[in-house]
TIFIDREN-98371 format. One record per residue (C-alpha): residue number from 1; residue in three letters; chain; x, y, z. Coordinates in pm, whole numbers, plus 50000, padded with zeros to 5 digits. Example, Ala and Ser with C-alpha at 12.3 -4.5 7.8 and 13.67 -1.06 7.14 Angstrom:
  num  residuo  cadena     c1     c2     c3
    1      ala       A  51230  49550  50780
    2      ser       A  51367  49894  50714
# end
This chain:
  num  residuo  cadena     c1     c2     c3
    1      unk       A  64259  24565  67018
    2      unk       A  64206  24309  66761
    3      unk       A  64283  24032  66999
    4      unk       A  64010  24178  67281
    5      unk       A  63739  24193  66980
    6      unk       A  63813  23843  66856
    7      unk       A  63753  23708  67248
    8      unk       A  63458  23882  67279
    9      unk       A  63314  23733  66919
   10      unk       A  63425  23340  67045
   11      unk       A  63242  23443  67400
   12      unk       A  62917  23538  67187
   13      unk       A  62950  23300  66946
   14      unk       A  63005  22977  67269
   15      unk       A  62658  23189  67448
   16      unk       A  62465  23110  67123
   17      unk       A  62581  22729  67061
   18      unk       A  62462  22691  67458
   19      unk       A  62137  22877  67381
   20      unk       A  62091  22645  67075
   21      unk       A  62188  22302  67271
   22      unk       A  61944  22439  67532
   23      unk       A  61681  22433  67271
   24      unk       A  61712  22116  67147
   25      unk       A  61730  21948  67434
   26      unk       A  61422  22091  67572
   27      unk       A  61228  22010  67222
   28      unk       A  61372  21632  67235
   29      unk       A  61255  21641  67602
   30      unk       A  60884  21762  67497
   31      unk       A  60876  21640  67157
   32      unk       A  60556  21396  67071
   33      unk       A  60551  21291  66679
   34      unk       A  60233  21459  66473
   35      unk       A  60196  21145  66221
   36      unk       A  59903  21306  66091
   37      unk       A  59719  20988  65992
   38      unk       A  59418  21221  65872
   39      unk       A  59665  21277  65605
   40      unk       A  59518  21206  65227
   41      unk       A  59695  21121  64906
   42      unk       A  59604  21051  64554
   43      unk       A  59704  20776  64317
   44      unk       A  59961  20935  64076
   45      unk       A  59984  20625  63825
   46      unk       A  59920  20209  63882
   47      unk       A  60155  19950  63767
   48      unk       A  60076  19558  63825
   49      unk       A  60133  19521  64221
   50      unk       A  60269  19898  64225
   51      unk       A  60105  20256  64275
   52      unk       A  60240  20608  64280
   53      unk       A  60099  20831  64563
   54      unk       A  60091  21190  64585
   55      unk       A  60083  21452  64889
   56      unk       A  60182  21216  65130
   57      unk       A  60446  21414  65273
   58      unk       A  60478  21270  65649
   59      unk       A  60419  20905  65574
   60      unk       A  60670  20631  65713
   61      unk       A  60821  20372  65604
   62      unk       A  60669  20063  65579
   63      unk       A  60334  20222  65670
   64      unk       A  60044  20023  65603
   65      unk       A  59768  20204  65401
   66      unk       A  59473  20217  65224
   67      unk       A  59495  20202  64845
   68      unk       A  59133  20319  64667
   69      unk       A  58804  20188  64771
   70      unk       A  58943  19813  64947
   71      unk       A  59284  19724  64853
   72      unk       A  59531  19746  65114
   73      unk       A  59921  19830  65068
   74      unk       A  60222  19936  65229
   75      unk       A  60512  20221  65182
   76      unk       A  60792  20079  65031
   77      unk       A  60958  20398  64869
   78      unk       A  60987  20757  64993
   79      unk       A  61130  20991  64710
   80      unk       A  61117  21370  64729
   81      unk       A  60793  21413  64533
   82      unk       A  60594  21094  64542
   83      unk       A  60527  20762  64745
   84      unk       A  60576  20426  64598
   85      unk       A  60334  20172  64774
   86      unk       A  60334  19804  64689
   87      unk       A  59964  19642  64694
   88      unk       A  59827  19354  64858
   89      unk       A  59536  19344  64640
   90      unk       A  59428  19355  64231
   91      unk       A  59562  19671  64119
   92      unk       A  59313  19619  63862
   93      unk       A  59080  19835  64086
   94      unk       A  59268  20144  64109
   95      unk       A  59263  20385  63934
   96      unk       A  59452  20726  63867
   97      unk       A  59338  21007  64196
   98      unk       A  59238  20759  64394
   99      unk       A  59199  20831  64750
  100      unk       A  59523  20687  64969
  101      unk       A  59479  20727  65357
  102      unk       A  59707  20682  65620
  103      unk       A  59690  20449  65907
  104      unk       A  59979  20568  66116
  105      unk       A  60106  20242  66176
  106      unk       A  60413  19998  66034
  107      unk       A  60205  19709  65894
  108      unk       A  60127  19419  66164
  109      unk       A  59993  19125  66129
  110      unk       A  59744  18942  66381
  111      unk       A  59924  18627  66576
  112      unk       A  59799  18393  66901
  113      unk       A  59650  18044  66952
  114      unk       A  59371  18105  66722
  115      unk       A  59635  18053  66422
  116      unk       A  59711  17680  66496
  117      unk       A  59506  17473  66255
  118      unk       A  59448  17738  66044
  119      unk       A  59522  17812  65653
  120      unk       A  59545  18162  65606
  121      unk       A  59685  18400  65380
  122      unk       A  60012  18690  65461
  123      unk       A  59773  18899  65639
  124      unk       A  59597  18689  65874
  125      unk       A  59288  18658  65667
  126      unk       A  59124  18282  65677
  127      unk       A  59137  18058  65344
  128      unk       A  59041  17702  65486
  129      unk       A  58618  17784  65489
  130      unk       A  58661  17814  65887
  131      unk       A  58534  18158  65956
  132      unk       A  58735  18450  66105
  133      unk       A  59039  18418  66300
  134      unk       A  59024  18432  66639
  135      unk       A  59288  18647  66733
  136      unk       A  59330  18961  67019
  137      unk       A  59740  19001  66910
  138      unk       A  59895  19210  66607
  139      unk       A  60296  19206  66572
  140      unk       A  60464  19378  66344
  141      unk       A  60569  19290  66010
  142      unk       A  60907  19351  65917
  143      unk       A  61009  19312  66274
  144      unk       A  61424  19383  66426
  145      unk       A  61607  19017  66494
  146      unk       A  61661  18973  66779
  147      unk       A  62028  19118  66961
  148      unk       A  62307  18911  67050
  149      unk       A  62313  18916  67332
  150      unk       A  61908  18815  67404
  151      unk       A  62045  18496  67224
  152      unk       A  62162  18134  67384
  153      unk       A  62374  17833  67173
  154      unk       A  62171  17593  66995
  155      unk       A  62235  17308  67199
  156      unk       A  61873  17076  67146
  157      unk       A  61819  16843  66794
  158      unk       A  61514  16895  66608
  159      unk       A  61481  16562  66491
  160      unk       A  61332  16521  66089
  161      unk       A  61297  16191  66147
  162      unk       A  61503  16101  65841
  163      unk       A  61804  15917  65916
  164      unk       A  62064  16070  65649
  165      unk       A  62004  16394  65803
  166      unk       A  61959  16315  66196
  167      unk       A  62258  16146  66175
  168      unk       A  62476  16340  65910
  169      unk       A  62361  16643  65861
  170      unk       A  62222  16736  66249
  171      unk       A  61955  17043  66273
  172      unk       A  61914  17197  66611
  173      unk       A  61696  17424  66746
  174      unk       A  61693  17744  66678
  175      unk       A  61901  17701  66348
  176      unk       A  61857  17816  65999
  177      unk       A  61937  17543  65743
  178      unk       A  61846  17547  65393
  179      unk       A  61715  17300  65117
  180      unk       A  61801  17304  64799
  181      unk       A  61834  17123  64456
  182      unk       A  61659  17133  64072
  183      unk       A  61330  17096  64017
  184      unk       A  61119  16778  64199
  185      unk       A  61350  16634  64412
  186      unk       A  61203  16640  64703
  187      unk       A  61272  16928  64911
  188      unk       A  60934  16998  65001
  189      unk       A  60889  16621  65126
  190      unk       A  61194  16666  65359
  191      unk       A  61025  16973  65498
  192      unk       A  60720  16846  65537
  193      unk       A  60854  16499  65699
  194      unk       A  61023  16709  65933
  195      unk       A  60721  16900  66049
  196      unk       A  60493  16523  66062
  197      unk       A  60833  16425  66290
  198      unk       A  60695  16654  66546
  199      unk       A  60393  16526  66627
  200      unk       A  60406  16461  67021
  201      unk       A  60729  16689  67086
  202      unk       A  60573  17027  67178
  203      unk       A  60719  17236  66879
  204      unk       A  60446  17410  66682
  205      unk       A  60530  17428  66304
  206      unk       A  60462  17754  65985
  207      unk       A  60443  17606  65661
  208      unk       A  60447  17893  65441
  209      unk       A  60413  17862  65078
  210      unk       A  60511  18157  64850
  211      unk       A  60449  18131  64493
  212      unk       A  60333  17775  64470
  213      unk       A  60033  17640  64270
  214      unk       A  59754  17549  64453
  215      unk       A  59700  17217  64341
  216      unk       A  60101  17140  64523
  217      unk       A  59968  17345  64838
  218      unk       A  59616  17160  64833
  219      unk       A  59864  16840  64850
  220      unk       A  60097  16937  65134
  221      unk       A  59757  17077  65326
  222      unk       A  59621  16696  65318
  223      unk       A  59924  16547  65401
  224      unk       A  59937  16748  65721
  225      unk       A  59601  16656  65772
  226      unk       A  59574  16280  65740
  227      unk       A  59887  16287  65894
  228      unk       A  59797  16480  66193
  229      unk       A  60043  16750  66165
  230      unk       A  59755  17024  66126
  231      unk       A  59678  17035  66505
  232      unk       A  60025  17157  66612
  233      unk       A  60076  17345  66250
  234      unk       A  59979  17672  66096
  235      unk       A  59952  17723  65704
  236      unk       A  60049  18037  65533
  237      unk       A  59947  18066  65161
  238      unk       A  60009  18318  64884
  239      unk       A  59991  18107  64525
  240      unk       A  60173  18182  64192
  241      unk       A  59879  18412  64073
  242      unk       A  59858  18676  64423
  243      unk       A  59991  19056  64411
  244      unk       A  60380  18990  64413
  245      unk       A  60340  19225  64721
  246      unk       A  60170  18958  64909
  247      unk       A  60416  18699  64817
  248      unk       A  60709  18934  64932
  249      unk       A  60616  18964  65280
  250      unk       A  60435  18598  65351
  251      unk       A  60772  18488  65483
  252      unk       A  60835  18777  65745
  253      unk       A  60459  18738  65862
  254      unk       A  60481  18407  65891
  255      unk       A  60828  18466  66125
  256      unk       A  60627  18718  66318
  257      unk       A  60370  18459  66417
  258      unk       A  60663  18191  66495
  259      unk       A  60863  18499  66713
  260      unk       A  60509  18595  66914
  261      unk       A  60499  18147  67013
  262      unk       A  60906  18173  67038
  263      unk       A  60880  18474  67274
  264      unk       A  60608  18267  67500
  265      unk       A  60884  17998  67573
  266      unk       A  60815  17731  67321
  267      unk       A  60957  17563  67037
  268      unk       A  60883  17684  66665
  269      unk       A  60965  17541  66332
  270      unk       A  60924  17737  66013
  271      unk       A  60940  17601  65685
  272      unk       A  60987  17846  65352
  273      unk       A  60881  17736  65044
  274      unk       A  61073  17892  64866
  275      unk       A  61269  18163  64865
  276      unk       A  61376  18174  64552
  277      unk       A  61018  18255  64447
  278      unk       A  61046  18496  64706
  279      unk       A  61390  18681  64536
  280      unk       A  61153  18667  64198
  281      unk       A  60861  18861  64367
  282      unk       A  61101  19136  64512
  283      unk       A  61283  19215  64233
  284      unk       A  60973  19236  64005
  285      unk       A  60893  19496  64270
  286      unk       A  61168  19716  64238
  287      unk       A  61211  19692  63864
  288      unk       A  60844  19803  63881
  289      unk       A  60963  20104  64201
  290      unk       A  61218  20202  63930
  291      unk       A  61470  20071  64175
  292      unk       A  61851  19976  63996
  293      unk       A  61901  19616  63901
  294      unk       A  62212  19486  63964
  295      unk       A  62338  19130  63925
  296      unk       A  62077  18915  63708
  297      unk       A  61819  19206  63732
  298      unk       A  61797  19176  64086
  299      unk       A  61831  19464  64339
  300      unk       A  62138  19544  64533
  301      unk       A  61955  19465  64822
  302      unk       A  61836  19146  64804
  303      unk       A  62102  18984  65041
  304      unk       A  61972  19198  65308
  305      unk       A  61635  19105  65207
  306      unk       A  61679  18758  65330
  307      unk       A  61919  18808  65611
  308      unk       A  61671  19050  65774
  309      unk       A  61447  18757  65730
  310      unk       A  61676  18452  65854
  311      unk       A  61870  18633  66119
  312      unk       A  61525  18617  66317
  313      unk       A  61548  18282  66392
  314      unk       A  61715  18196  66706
  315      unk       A  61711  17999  67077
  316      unk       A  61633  18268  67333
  317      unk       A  61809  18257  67671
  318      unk       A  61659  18137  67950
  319      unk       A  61601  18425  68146
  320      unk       A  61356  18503  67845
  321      unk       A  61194  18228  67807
  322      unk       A  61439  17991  67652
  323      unk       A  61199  17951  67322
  324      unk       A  61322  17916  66965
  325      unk       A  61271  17955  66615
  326      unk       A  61428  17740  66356
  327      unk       A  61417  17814  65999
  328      unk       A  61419  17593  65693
  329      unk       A  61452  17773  65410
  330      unk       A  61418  17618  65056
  331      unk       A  61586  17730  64738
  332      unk       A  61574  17624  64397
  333      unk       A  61876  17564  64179
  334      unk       A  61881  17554  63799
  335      unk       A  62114  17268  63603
  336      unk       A  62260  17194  63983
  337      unk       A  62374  17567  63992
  338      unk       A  62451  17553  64381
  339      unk       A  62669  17883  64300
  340      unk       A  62419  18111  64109
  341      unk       A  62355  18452  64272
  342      unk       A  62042  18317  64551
  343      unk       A  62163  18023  64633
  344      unk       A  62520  18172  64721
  345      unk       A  62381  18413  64947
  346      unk       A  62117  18168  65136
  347      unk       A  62398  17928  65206
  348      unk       A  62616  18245  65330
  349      unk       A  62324  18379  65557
  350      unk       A  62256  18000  65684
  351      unk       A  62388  17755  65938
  352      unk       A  62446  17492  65664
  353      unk       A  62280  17357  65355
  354      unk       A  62103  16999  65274
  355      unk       A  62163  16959  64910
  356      unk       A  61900  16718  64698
  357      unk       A  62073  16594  64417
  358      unk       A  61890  16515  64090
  359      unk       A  62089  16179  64019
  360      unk       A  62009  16056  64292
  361      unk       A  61648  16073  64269
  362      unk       A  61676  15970  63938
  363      unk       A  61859  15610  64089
  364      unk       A  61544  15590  64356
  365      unk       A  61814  15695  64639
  366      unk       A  61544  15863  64870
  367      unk       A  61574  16142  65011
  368      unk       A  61780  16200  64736
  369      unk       A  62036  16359  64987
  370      unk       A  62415  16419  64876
  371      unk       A  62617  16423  65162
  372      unk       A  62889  16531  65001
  373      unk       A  62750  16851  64933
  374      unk       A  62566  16911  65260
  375      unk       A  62645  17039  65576
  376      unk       A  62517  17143  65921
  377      unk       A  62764  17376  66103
  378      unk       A  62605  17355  66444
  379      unk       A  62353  17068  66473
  380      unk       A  62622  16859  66561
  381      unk       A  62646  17043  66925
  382      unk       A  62278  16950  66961
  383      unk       A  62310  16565  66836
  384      unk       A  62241  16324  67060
  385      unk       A  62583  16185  67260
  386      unk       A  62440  15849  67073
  387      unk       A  62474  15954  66735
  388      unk       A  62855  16013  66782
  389      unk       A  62862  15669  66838
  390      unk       A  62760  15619  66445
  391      unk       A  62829  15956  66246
  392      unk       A  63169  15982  66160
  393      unk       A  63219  15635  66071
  394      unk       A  62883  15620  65853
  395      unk       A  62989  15945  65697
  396      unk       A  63337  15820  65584
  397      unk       A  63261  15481  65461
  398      unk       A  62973  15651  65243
  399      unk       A  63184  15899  65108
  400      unk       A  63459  15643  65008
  401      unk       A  63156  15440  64853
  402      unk       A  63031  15693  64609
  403      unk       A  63422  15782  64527
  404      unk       A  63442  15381  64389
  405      unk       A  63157  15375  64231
  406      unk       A  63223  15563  63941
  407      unk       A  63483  15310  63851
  408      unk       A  63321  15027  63967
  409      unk       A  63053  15101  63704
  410      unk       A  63337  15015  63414
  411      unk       A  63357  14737  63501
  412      unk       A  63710  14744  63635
  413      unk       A  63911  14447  63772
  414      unk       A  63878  14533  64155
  415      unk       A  64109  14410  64493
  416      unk       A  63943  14254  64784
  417      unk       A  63951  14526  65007
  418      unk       A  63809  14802  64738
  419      unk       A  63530  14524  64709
  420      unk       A  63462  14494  65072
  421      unk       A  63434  14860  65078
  422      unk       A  63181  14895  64771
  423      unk       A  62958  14616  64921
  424      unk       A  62939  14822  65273
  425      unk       A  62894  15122  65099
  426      unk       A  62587  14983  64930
  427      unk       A  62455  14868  65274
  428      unk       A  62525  15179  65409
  429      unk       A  62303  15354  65098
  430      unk       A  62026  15073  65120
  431      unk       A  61982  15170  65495
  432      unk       A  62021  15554  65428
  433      unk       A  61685  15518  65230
  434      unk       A  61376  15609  65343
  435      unk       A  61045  15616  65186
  436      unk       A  60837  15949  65240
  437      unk       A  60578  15970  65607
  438      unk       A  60783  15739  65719
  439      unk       A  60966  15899  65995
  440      unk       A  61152  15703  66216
  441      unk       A  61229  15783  66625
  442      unk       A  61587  15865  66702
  443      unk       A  61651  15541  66928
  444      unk       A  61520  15328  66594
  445      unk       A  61761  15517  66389
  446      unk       A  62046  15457  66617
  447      unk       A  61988  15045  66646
  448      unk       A  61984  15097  66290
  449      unk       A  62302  15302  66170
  450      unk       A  62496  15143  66441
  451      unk       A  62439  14754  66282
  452      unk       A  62535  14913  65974
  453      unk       A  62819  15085  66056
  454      unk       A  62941  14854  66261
  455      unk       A  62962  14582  65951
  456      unk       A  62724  14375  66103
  457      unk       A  62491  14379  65774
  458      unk       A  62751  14350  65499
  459      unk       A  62703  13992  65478
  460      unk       A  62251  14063  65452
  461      unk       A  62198  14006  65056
  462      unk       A  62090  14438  64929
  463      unk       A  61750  14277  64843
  464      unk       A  61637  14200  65169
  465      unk       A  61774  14465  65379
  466      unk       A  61427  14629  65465
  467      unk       A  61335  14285  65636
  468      unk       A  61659  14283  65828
  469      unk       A  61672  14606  65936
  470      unk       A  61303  14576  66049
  471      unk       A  61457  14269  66220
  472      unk       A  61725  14538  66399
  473      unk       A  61478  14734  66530
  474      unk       A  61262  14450  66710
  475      unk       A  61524  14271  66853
  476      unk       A  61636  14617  67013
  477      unk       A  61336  14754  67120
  478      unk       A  61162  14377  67275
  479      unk       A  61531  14335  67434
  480      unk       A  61670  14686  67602
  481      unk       A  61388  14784  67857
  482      unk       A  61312  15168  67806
  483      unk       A  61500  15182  67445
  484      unk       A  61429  15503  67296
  485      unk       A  61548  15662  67661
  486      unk       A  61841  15441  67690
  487      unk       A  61971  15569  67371
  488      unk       A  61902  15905  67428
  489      unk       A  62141  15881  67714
  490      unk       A  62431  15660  67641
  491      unk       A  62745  15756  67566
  492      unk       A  63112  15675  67417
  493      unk       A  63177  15318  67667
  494      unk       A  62800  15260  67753
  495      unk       A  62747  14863  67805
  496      unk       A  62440  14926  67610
  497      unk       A  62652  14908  67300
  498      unk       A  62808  14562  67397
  499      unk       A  62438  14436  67472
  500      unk       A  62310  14600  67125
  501      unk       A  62585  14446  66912
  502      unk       A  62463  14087  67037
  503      unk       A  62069  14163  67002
  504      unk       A  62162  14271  66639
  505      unk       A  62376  13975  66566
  506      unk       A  62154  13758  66670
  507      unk       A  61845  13920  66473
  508      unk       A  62030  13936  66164
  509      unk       A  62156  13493  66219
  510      unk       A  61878  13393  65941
  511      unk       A  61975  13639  65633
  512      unk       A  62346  13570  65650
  513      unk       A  62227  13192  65675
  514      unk       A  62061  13289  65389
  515      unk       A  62288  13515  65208
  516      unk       A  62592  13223  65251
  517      unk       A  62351  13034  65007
  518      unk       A  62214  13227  64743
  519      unk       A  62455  13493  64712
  520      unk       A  62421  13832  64692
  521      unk       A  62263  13964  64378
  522      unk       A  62050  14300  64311
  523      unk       A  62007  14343  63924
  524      unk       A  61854  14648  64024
  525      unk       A  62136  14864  64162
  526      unk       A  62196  15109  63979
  527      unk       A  62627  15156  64058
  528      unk       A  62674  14814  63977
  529      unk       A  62847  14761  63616
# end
């Protein structure tokens, strides 16, 4: 009897699971969100770049809405009785009850053509004098990276233009490679000599600055001008004084103009400067959002913070358009602290790291670019076949060079051979250099780092290597028809390298001439005791 009861309780209890899987299937089937953006709130309390909301029980996250009488803001926190909102605007104007309305939608940003040329701020909204954007497009903000699988190698360079990195430290596109070093040594020059670089190559570049004075960003702004970067380039601008609100999500608007271009087919190169102004602004935000601070007072989050950021950059497969979006994200390190808490997890979320080191700007070195320290760990699949030619070698004897020089500076008694090696080393340095704006084509570069390599300017006196490698250049340009494409192309047992080694020895005849006479002197170098 028991056992007939007991089935007929698991028959009525399987009849009313079905009935309830019935019923959710059909509401899944029918369902159509209510988002209720007639929905009204009211400022509980204002903190500086912060408000409390109340009675804004169906908003989303990451909702865009309206703050008080003109100050717009988005939902960053969703706790059980209140709203916290992050402003984009002085908070200054708000006030306690405020009116906070809806709009229903994640915040977007608008994107298109009408950008190029343009400075603007996070939002889209014009700071160059020029009027309103012209622009029909919005994309979301804080937009998904792209999947895997939508994703193809990196397998093209994006040259800088600077030969330590083209030919040491490779960046291809659709990689994300940081910058970083102290305070003024250049890391915003390599950025921005990288984006002057591509001028004629079809990849449109974002310079965004977060957190930078104006007078630095009124400087980079007119060197993209009178260099002519500005018709291929769009500014993004949020300065040290805007709502830290603004300044956290400058760099994920200015991705979401680079994916809309990326998503078309073409190129893009986006510069971030920098991010560790960035980590500052959102953890000031979630002490402020009462949010836990973890390591250095900043929130546990903050690694995903920039990954969601970094992992958007990409090369698209073909069948999608084959476009791409490389990222080069600056950091700032403090007493050459490459292992405090930001710059650990940058260089873990990037494809390599160019590190700027402060004694070397200090010794005129520039870019001040310790190669040592720096890597690329897949812009070497995208060098040019040419390069190979020059790399590895270049990258050894340079290495062994600044190994010597330490004790060289003692003065110690020194063989012939560690001699040899410290006066190629120095070559290798003098050529390495490269004043800023002055970008130089990849065949140029080649000519260049292949004489040097080779050994064939050991014997020009350190003084007067800027005349011979001018020298290099001219012979190989007036005496290989088609250079620049010729070097693109060749490879490991080209005949082009047999005819280059003679242009350059004969180009470089006069300052050995020279050099077997006067000796080779330089007062001036800074490793020499």
């Amino acid at each position: 009897m028991n056992q007939k009861h007991h089935r007929l309780e698991t028959s009525g209890l399987a009849d009313v699971l079905a009935d309830v899987d019935r019923a959710v299937k059909q509401g899944v089937e029918h369902f159509s969100p209510d988002l209720k953006t007639g929905e009204v709130g009211r400022v509980h309390s204002v903190g500086q770049g912060i408000a409390w909301v109340d009675g804004l029980g169906q908003v989303q996250f990451e909702e865009q809405v309206a703050v008080g009488p003109d100050v717009a803001g988005m939902v960053l926190d969703i706790l059980p009785d209140k709203v916290g909102v992050i402003l984009f605007g002085p908070s200054e104007t708000i006030r306690a009850g405020d009116e906070v309305r809806r709009s229903g939608r994640v915040l977007e940003v608008p994107v298109g053509e009408g950008l190029v040329g343009r400075v603007v701020d996070p939002l889209g909204r014009p700071l160059d004098g020029r009027g309103n954007v012209d622009s029909r497009d919005d994309r979301t903000v804080l937009h998904d990276a792209p999947p895997i699988m939508d994703r193809a190698p990196v397998v093209r360079p994006l040259q800088t233009g600077l030969k330590v990195i083209d030919a040491l430290i490779p960046i291809g596109r659709g990689q994300r490679e940081l910058i970083l070093g102290d305070r003024q040594t250049g890391k915003t020059a390599v950025a921005l000599d990288t984006i002057i670089n591509q001028n004629g190559k079809d990849v449109l570049c974002i310079y965004c600055a977060i957190g930078q004075r104006s007078s630095g960003t009124a400087r980079v702004i007119e060197a993209l001008s009178r260099n002519g970067a500005m018709a291929y380039s769009v500014v993004i601008v949020v300065d040290a004084d805007a709502p830290p609100g603004l300044q956290y999500i400058a760099p994920y608007a200015a991705t979401s103009l680079g994916e809309h271009f990326m998503e078309a087919g073409r190129d893009v190169l986006i510069v971030y400067d920098d991010l560790t102004r960035h980590a500052v602004a959102y953890r000031q935000l979630s002490l402020l959002l009462r949010r836990p601070p973890g390591r250095e007072a900043f929130p546990g989050d903050i690694f995903y913070v920039h990954s969601r950021l970094l992992e958007r950059a990409t090369h698209l497969r073909e069948e999608l358009g084959g476009g791409s979006l490389t990222a080069l994200a600056i950091a700032e390190t403090e007493a050459q602290n490459i292992s405090a808490y930001i710059p650990t997890n940058l260089i873990s979320i990037t494809d390599g790291q160019i590190y700027l080191s402060p004694e070397l700007f200090q010794k005129g070195v520039l870019p001040a670019v310790d190669v040592g320290k720096s890597v690329s760990r897949v812009g070497g699949k995208a060098q040019l076949p040419a390069y190979r030619q020059v790399a590895g070698a270049l990258r050894l004897s340079y290495t062994q060079f600044q190994e010597l020089a330490s004790f060289a500076r003692f003065g110690t008694r020194l063989d012939e051979r560690t001699r040899r090696t410290l006066e190629h080393g120095r070559r290798v340095r003098a050529v390495l250099r490269q004043n800023e704006r002055l970008t130089m084509p990849a065949g140029q570069q080649i000519a260049v780092l292949f004489a040097v390599s080779q050994g064939l300017l050991d014997a020009v006196p350190e003084g007067r290597m800027d005349e011979a490698e001018r020298a290099v250049i001219e012979a190989a340009t007036a005496g290989i028809a088609d250079f620049e494409d010729a070097v693109s192309r060749a490879g490991d047992g080209d005949p082009l390298w047999d005819r280059l080694t003679h242009l350059i020895t004969a180009a470089i005849g006069p300052f050995k001439e020279e050099h077997a006479d006067a000796g080779d002197t330089d007062p001036q170098d800074p490793d020499r005791p």
